[in-house]
C-alpha positions in Angstrom: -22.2 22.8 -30.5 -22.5 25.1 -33.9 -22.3 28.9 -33.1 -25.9 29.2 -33.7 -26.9 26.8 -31.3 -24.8 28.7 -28.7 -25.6 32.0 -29.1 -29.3 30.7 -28.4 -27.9 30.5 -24.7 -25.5 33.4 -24.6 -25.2 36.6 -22.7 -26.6 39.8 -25.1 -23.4 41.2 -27.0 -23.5 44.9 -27.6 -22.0 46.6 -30.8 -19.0 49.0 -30.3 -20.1 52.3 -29.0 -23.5 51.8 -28.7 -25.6 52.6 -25.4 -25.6 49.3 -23.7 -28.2 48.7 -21.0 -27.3 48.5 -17.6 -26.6 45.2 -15.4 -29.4 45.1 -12.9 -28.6 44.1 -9.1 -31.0 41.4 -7.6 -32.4 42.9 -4.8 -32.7 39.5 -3.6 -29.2 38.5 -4.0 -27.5 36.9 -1.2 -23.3 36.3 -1.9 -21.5 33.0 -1.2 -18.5 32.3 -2.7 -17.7 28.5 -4.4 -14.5 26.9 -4.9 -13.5 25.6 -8.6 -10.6 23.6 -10.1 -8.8 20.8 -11.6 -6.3 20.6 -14.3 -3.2 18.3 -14.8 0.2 19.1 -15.4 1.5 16.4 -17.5 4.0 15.6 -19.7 4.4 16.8 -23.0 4.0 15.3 -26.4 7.2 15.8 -27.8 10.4 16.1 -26.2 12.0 18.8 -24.2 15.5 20.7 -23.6 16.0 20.6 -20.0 16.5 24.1 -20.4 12.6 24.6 -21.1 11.5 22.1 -18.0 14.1 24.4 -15.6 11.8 26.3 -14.5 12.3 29.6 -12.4 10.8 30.5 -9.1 9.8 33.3 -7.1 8.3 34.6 -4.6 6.5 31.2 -4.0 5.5 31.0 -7.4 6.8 29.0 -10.8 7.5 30.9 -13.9 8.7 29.0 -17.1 12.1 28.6 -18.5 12.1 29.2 -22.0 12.5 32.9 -23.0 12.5 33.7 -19.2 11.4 36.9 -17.9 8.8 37.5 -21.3 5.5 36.2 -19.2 4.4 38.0 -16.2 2.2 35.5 -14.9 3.3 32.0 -13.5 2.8 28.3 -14.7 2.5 26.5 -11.4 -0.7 24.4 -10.5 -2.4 27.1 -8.9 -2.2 29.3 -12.3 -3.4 26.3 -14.4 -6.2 25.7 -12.2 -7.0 29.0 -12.5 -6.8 29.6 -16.7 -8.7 26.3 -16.8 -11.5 28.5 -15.8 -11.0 31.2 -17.1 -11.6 28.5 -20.4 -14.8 27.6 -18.7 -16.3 31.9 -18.6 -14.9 32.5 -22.5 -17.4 29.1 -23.0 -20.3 30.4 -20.7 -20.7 34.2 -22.4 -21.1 32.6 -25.8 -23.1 29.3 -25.1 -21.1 26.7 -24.6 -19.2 27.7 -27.9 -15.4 28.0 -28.5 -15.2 30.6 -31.2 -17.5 33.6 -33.2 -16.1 33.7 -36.6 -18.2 31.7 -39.4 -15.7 28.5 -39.3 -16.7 25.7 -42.2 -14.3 22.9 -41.2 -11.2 24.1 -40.8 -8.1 21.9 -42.1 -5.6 23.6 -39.8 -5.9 25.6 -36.8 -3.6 27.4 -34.4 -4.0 28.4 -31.0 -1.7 31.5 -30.2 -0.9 31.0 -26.1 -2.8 27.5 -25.4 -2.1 28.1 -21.6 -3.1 24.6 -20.5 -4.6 23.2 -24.0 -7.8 23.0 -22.9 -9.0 24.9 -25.7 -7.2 22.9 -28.3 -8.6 19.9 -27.0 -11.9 20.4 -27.1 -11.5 22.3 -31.0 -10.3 18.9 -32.0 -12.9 17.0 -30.1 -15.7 18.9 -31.7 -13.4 19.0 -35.7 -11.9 15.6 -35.9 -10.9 16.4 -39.3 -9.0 19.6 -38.0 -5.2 19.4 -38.0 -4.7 21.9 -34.1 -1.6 23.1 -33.4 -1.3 24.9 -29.8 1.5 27.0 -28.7 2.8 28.5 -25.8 6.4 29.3 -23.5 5.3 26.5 -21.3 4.9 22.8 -22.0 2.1 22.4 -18.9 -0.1 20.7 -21.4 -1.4 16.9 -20.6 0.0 14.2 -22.1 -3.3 12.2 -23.3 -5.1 14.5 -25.8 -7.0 13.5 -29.2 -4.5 12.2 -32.1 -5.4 15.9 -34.1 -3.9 17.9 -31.6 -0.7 19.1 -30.9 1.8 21.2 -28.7 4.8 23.2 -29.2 7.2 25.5 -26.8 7.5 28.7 -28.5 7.6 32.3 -28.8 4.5 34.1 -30.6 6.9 37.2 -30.7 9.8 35.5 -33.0 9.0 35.3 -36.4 6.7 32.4 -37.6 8.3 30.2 -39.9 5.4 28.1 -41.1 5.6 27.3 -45.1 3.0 27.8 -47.1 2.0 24.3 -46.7 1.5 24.8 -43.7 -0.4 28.0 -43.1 -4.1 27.6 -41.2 -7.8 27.8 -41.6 -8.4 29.4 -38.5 -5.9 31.2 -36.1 -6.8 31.7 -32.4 -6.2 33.9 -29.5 -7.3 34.4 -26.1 -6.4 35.9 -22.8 -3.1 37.3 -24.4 -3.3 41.1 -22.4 0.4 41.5 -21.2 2.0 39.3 -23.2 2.3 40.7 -26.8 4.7 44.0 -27.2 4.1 44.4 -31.0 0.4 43.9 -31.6 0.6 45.0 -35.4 3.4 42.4 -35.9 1.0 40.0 -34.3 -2.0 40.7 -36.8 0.5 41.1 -39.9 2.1 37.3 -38.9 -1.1 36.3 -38.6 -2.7 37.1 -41.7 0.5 36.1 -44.0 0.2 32.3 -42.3 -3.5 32.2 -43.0 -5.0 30.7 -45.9 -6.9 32.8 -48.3 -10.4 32.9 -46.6 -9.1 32.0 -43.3 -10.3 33.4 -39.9 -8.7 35.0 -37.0 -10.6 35.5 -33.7 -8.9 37.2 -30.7 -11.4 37.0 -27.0 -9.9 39.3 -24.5 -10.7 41.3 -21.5 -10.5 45.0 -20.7 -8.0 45.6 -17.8 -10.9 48.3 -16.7 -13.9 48.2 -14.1 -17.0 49.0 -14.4 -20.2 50.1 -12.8 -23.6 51.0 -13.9 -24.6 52.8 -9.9 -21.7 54.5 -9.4 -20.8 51.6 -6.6 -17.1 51.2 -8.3 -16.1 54.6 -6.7 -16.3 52.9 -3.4 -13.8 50.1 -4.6 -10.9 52.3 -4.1 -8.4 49.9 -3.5 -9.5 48.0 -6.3 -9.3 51.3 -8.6 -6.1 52.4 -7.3 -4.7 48.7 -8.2 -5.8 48.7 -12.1 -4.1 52.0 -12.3 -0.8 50.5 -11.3 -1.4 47.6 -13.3 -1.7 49.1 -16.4 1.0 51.2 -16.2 3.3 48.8 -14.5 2.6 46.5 -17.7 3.4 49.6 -20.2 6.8 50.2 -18.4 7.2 46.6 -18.8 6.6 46.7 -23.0 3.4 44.3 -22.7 0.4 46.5 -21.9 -2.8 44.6 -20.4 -5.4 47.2 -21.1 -5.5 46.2 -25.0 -8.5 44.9 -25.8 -10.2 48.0 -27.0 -7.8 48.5 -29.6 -7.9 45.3 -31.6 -10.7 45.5 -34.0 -8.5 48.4 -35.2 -5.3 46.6 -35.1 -6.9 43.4 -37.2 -8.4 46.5 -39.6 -4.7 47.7 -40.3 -2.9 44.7 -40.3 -5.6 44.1 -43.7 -8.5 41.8 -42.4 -11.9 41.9 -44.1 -15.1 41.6 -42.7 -14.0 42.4 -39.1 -16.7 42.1 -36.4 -16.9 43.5 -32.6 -19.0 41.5 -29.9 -18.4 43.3 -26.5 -20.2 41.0 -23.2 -20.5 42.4 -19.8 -19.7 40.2 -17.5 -20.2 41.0 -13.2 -18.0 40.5 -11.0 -19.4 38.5 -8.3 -23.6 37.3 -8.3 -25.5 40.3 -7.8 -27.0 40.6 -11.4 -30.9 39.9 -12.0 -31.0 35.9 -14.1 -29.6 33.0 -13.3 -26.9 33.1 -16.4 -25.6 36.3 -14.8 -25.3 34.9 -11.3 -23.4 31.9 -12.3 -20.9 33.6 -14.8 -20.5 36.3 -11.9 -20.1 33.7 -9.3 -17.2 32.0 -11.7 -15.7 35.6 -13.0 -15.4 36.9 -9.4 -13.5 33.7 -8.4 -11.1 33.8 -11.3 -10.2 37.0 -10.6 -9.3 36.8 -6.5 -7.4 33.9 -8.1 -5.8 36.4 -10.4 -4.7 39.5 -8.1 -1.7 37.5 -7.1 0.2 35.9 -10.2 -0.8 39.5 -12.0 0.6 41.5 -8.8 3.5 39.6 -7.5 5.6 39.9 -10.7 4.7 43.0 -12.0 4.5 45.2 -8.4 8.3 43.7 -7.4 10.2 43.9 -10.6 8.6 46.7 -12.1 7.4 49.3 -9.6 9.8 48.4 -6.8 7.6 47.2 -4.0 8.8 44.6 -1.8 7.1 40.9 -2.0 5.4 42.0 1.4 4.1 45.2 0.4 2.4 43.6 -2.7 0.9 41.1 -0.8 -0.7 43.9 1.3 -2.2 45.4 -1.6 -3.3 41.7 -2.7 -5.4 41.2 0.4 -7.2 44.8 0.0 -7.9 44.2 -3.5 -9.7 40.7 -3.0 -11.5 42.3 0.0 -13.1 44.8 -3.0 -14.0 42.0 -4.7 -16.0 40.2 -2.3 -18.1 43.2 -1.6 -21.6 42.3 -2.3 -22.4 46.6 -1.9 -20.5 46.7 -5.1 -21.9 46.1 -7.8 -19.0 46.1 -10.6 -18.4 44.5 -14.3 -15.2 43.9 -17.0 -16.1 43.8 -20.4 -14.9 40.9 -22.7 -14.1 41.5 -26.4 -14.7 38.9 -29.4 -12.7 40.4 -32.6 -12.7 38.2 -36.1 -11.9 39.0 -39.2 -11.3 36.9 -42.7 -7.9 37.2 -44.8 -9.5 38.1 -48.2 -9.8 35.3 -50.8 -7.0 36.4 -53.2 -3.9 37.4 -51.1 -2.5 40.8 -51.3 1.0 41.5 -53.6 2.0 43.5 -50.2 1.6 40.4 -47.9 4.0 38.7 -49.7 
């Protein structure tokens, strides 16, 4: 599906600091949650120290091996299930499509943080002719994926040691709040392993809530739990609420021709139109699937509670959620920007 062709289906972006219009409730709305899943944790295409499969557990949940302790969030079944959805909602606010930035036919692509490769699979689905390389701290990607596609365990934080050869068309990333300490670094690596004229595209979240009636101040739990969030993961080095800041960050780092797209997307089904009630119904479910793998780690080995008392805040968080009186929102960010034509002396 070209970009075009998506955007045609959708949600309304809003430029940067501009009045956007308020999400409507459905006065006929009536909540019922759904259930979603499936993924696959298969083997991996190239082979593995056992020191990268030895994976760490805790409190009930699976966390990877290599580079331990650098990830907050687990790798286990239940968070795969989980990002592959998460893959799904990027896909619904923009149509269908996987990416914003005015690609012609990329040679080689890289996604920063594939999670479970879904993402990479489908790029080289739709661009046979692309060369995609996904990367990530855990090899939980499936074993079976299209002959232009492949995976590597590694650290986006070391330094990238791509030759020139081998820099990309199109770098990708998506989801990574609370996992990068040195954003700048991130946006400099980037643009010295693009190509002249390349593209870089970064989808995230705001770790923030939202309301257009005022109904968020009754979510007090909820509230009371992004504050600790955030400032658990700023004691922790890998701040989550970053998305806000990297249209400025791809700015310095030297990109030209950077773009904003900022999406509102509900928590739960109580918008007015049928595109808002499904990506609601999808977003709300994603996130009571996310209060635990973000809580658990951070909560215990960051702010001191005990596994039990986090779990108590868990359950009062997702009971916010499910509110239908509430009628709340996150926004989603869609940065890109182009490496100019002729590189820079200073980039080296």
């Amino acid at each position: 599906m070209s970009v075009d062709e998506a955007q045609s289906t959708s949600l309304t972006a809003q430029p940067p600091g501009s009045h956007q219009p308020a999400l409507l409730p459905d006065s006929d709305h009536s909540d019922a949650d759904s259930a979603f899943g499936g993924s696959t944790d298969g083997s991996w295409t190239a082979s593995l120290a056992s020191s990268v499969l030895n994976y760490k557990y805790e409190n009930g949940r699976r966390y990877h091996a290599y580079r331990e302790g650098q990830y907050i969030l687990p790798n286990d079944e239940d968070e795969q299930d989980r990002l592959d959805m998460l893959h799904h909602i990027y896909k619904m606010i923009l149509g269908g499509a996987l990416y914003r930035a005015p690609l012609r036919e990329p040679q080689r692509v890289l996604d920063m943080g594939c999670g479970t490769g879904l993402y990479c699979i489908e790029f080289g689905d739709d661009h046979p002719a692309s060369i995609v390389v996904g990367v990530d701290l855990s090899p939980i990607q499936p074993e079976f994926v299209p002959p232009n596609v492949k995976f590597y365990v590694d650290d986006l934080e070391s330094e990238w040691t791509y030759p020139p050869s081998e820099h990309f068309d199109f770098i990708h990333g998506r989801a990574l709040c609370g996992s990068i300490a040195d954003w700048p670094k991130l946006f400099k690596q980037s643009l010295q392993n693009l190509k002249p004229g390349g593209w870089m595209e970064m989808q995230e979240y705001q770790c923030h809530v939202w309301s257009d009636d005022g109904t968020v101040d009754e979510a007090i739990y909820l509230q009371d739990w992004v504050e600790q969030m955030n400032e658990a993961s700023k004691r922790f080095g890998k701040e989550l609420k970053t998305a806000a800041a990297l249209k400025t960050h791809m700015q310095n780092a030297g990109f030209v021709e950077v773009h904003e797209e900022i999406y509102k997307v509900p928590i739960g089904p109580w918008a007015k139109g049928k595109k808002y009630k499904e990506l609601g119904s999808f977003y709300r479910a994603q996130f009571i699937d996310a209060v635990e793998p973000f809580t658990l780690a951070l909560f215990t080995r960051v702010l001191g509670y005990s596994a039990d008392e986090a779990k108590i805040i868990i359950a009062r968080v997702k009971k916010d959620l499910v509110n239908p009186k509430l009628h709340m929102y996150v926004h989603f960010h869609f940065v890109w920007g182009r490496k100019v034509t002729e590189p820079r002396a200073s980039e080296g």
